[in-house]
C-alpha positions in Angstrom: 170.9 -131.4 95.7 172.7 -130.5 92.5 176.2 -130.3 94.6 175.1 -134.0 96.1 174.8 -135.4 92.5 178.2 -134.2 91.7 179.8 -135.1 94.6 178.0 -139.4 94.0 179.3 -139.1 90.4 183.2 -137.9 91.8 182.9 -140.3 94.8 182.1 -143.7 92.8 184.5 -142.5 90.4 187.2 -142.5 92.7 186.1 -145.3 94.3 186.4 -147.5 91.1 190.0 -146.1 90.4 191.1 -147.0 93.6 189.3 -150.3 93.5 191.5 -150.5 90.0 194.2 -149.6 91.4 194.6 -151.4 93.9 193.7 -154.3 91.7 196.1 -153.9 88.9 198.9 -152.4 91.3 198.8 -154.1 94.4 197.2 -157.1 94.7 194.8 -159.5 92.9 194.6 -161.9 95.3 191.2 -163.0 97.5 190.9 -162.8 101.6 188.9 -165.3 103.3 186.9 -163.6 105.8 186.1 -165.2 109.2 182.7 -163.2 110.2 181.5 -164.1 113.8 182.9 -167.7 113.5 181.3 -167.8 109.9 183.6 -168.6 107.0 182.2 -166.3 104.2 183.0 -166.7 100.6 186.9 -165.0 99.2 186.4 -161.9 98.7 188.8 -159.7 96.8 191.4 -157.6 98.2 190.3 -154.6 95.9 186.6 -155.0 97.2 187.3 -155.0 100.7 189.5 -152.1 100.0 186.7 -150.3 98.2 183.9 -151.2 101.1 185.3 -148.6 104.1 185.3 -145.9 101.2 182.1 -146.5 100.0 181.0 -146.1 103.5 182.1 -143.4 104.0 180.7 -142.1 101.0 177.6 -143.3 102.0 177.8 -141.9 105.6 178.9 -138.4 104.2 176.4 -138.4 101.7 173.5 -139.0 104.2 175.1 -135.7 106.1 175.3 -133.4 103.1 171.7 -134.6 101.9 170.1 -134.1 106.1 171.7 -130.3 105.6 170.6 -130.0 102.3 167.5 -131.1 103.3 167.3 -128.6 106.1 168.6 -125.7 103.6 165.9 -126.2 101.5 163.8 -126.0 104.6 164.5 -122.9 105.7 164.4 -121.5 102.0 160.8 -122.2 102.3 160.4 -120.2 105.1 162.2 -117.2 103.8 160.3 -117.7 100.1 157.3 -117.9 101.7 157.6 -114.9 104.1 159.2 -113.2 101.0 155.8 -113.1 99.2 153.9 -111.9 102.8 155.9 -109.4 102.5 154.7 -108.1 99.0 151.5 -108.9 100.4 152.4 -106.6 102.9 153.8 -103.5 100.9 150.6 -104.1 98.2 148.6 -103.6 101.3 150.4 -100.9 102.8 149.9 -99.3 99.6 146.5 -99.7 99.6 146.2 -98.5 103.2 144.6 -101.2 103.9 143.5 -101.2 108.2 144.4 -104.4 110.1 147.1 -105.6 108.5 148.9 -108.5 109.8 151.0 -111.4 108.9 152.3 -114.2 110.7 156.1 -114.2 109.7 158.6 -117.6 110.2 162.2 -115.7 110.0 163.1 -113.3 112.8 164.1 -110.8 109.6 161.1 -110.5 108.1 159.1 -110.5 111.3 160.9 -107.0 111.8 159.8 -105.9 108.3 156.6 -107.2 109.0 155.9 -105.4 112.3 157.3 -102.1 110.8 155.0 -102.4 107.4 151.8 -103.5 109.9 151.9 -99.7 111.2 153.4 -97.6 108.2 151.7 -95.6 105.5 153.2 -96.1 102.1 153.0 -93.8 99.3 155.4 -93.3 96.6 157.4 -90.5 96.1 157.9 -90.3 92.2 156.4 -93.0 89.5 158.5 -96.2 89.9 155.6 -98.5 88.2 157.1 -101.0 86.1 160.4 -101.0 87.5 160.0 -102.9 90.5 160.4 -106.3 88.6 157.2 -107.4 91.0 154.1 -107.6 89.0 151.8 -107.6 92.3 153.8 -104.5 93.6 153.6 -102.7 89.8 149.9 -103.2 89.5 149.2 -101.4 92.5 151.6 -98.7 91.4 149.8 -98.6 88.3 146.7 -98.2 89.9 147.6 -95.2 92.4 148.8 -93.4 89.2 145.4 -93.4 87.5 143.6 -92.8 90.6 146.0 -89.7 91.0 145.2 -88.5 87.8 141.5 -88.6 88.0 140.7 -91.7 86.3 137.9 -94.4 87.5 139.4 -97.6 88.0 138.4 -101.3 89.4 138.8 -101.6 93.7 136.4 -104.5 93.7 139.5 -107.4 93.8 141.3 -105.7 96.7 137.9 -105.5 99.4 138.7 -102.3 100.6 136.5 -100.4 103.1 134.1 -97.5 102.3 136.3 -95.3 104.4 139.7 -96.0 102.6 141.4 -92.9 101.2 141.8 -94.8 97.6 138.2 -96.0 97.5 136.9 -92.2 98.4 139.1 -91.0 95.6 138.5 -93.4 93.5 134.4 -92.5 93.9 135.7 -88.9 94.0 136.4 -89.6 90.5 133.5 -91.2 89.1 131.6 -88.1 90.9 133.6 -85.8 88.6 133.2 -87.7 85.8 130.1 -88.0 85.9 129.2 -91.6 86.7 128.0 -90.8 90.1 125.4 -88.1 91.3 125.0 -86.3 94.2 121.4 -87.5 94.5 122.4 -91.2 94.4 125.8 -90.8 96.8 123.7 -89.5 99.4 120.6 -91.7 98.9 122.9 -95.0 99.8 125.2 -93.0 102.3 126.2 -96.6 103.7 128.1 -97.3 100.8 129.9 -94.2 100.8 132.4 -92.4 103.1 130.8 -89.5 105.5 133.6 -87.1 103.8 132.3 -88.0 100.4 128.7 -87.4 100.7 129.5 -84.0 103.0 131.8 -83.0 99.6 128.6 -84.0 97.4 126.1 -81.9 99.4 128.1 -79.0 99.0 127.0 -79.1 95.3 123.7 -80.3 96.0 122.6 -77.3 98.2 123.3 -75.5 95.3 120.1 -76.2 93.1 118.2 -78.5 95.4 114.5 -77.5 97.0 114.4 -77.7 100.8 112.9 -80.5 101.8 115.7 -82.2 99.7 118.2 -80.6 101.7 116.5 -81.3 104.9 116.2 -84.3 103.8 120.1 -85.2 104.1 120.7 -82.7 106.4 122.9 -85.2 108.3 125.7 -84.2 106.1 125.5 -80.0 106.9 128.9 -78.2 106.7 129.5 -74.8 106.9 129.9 -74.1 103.1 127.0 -75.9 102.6 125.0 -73.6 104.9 126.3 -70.8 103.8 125.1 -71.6 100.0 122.0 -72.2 101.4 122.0 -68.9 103.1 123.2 -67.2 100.2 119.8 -68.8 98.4 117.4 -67.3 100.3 115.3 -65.0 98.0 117.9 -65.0 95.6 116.8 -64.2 92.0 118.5 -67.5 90.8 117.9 -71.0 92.6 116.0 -69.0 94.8 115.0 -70.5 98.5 112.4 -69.2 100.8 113.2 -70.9 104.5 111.3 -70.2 107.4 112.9 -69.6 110.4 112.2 -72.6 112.3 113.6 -75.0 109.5 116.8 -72.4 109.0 117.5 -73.2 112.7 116.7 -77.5 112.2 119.6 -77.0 109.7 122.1 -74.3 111.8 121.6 -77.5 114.9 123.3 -79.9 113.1 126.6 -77.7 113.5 128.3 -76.2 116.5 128.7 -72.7 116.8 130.4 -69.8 119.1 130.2 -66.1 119.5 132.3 -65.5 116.1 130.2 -68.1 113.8 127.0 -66.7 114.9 128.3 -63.2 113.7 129.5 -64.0 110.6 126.4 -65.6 109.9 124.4 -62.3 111.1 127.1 -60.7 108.8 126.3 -63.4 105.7 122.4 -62.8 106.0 122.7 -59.5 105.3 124.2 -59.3 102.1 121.8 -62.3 101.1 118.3 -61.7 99.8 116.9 -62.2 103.6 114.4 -59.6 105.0 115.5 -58.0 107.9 112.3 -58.6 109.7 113.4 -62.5 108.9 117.2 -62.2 110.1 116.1 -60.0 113.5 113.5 -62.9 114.0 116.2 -65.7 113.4 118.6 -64.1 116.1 115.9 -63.1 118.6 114.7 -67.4 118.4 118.5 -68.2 118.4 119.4 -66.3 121.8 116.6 -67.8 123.9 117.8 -70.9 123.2 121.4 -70.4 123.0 123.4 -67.3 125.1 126.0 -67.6 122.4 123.9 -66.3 119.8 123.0 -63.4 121.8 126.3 -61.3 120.8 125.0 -61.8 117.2 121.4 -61.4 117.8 122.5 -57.2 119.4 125.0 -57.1 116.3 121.8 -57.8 114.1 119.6 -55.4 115.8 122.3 -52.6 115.8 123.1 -53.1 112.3 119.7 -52.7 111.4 119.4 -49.4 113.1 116.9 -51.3 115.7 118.4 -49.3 118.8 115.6 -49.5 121.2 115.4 -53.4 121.8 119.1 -53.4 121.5 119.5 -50.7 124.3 117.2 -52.9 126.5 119.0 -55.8 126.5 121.8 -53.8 127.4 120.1 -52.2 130.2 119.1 -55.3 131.9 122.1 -57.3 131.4 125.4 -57.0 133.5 127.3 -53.7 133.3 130.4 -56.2 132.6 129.0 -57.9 130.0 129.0 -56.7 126.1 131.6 -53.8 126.6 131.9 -53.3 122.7 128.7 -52.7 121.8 128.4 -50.4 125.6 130.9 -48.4 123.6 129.5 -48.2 120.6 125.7 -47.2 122.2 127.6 -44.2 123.9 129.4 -43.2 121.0 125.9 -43.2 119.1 124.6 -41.4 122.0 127.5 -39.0 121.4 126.2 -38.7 117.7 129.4 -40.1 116.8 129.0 -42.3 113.7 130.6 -45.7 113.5 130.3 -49.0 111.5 129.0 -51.5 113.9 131.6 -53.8 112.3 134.5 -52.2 114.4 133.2 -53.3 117.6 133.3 -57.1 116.9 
């Protein structure tokens, strides 16, 4: 618009100096003009001179002012897809899921479609040197959650299972704002990783029917504090065997797991009597535990049952601890522990 005003200004200026010229130069006489067999009034030789230019200036004007008009148009578009697309970065930045933005220029449509399905994180601290306030707030933000600080992730509406909203809660668990109790009270409001972090700690010093209680959220380091509880002289746990095996059922295990738990138990306060029990109940129920339930019973020196199961099981079956019966047999001295 700005080049429109300038050229109005130069066009009626030159259209009065060669209305003037013509005037002062040429000729200062009047032309009747016969319009459609109507006689209209004299009209000056200068002014008709100036008419066809003015018209045209008219006519050109009207064409610069429909392009300019068009121009500013399609600025619009690009302005407006330009702040989608900080919209879209702040987003991506915030890992938000389901992003998507309906974009007007074929350009940023690309940028769109590629930030729609990309995971943004910056590499070094560029906060305040994006000239974007949106874009540096969020920058801003990441930094303190990075550096264990608490901030406010109510504005942005982000779900329980973002990766900045677990942090950020990460956070006010560490600091203190949060405790275990009260994460895993209103689980719904909190990611399953979270509260599976949180019971780790609260096996630690909670009684058992607490930790049955959110059992739910049973992970291997968390049994294996439990386990390491179990008539311990500090936070000390007596479990019976049927409950110990409610909490082993909420994980998954195989021949190897069930050993290493055989080989946990008995460096923990457990009786053997208990731990020979526990794998004995295990194997009928599962044939997995049953290479741990013969590693218990040898370990404890219990050779008879052990023998038996042997004995009635397939001569293919359970060749390391075949060897290590014969090399007892043998009187040949071995730690069961090299056979598994």
């Amino acid at each position: 618009m700005m080049y429109l005003k300038r050229y109005t200004i130069a066009s009626l200026i030159w259209i009065a100096l060669v209305g003037w010229f013509v005037y002062a130069y040429v000729s200062q006489e009047s032309y009747v003009v016969n319009f459609f067999g109507t006689t209209l009034p004299a009209i000056s030789i200068a002014l008709l001179v100036i008419v066809p230019v003015f018209v045209l200036y008219v006519a050109s004007a009207a064409h610069m002012w429909f392009h300019s008009l068009l121009h500013t148009f399609k600025d619009r578009k690009y302005q407006k897809d330009y702040e989608k697309i900080i919209d879209a970065v702040v987003d991506a930045y915030l890992g938000k899921a389901n992003r998507h933005y309906e974009f007007r220029t074929p350009r940023y449509k690309l940028l769109g479609m590629l930030l729609e399905n990309t995971a943004i994180e910056p590499l070094k601290d560029i906060a305040g040197n994006t000239n974007n306030e949106k874009i540096d707030t969020i920058l801003e933000l990441l930094n303190k959650i990075k550096s264990g600080e608490v901030v406010d992730l109510k504005p942005y509406k982000l779900s329980v299972d973002n990766e900045l909203v677990i942090a950020n809660k990460r956070n006010k668990y560490k600091h203190g704002f949060l405790t275990a109790e009260v994460i895993l009270s209103n689980s719904a409001k909190y990611a399953d990783v979270l509260c599976k972090e949180v019971y780790v700690d609260f096996v630690q010093t909670a009684p058992l029917d607490a930790i049955e209680k959110y059992k739910n959220y049973m992970t291997l380091e968390a049994l294996n504090i439990i386990f390491s509880r179990i008539n311990a002289d500090e936070h000390r746990l007596e479990v019976p065997n049927d409950h110990l095996i409610e909490l082993m059922n909420m994980l998954e295990f195989d021949k190897k797991s069930f050993i290493t738990i055989s080989m946990t138990l008995s460096k923990s306060g457990m009786i053997p009597e208990q731990r020979m029990k526990l794998f004995e109940t295990l194997s009928e129920s599962n044939e997995a535990a049953m290479d741990a339930y013969l590693y218990t019973l040898y370990d404890l020196e219990m050779l008879t049952p052990a023998n038996e199961i042997l004995d009635i099981a397939s001569k293919a079956d359970y060749q390391n601890f075949r060897a290590y019966r014969a090399l007892k047999e043998a009187g040949k001295n071995f730690p069961i522990d090299m056979f598994i």
